[in-house]
Residue, then its C-alpha position, 0 to 999 in steps of 0.5 A: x705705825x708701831x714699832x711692832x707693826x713696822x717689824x711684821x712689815x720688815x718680815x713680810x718683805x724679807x720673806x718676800x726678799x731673801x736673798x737681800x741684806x737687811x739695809x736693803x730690805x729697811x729701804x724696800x720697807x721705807x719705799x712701801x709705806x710711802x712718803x708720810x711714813x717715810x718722813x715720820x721714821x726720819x723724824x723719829x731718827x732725828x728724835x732718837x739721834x739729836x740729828x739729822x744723818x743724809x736725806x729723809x730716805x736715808x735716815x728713814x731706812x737707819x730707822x727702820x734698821x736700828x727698831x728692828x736690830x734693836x727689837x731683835x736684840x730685845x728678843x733674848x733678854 
C-alpha cells in the first residue's frame, strides 16, 4: 500500500468515523486492511524508527498516524 493509498483509506474512515480522534481512527484504518497489512506498517514503523514501539497493532497504527500527520504537514510547503 502506498503512502498515498493508505491517506485516502485514512479519509474515507474518518468521513465514515467523525466524531473520533486521529489514533483512533489509524487503529479503525489498521483493523480494516487486516493482518498482512498490519505487519507491513509495523515493519516500516520499525524501519523508519530503528525500533520496534509495544506490539505489531500499536506500532502499525503509530504508522499509519505519523504518514498522515506527515503527509499533511507536507500539504502547505
Amino acid at each position: 500500500m502506498t503512502d498515498e493509498e493508505l491517506v485516502v483509506e485514512f479519509a474515507l474512515t474518518r468521513l465514515d468515523n467523525p466524531g473520533l480522534d486521529l489514533e483512533d481512527i489509524a487503529a479503525l484504518v489498521v483493523r480494516r486492511v487486516g493482518p498482512d497489512r498490519m505487519l507491513e506498517f509495523a515493519s516500516r514503523n520499525l524501519a523508519t524508527r530503528d525500533e520496534l514501539r509495544g506490539g505489531a497493532f500499536e506500532s502499525a497504527v503509530e504508522y499509519v498516524l505519523r504518514t498522515v500527520l506527515k503527509l499533511r504537514d507536507d500539504v502547505g510547503d
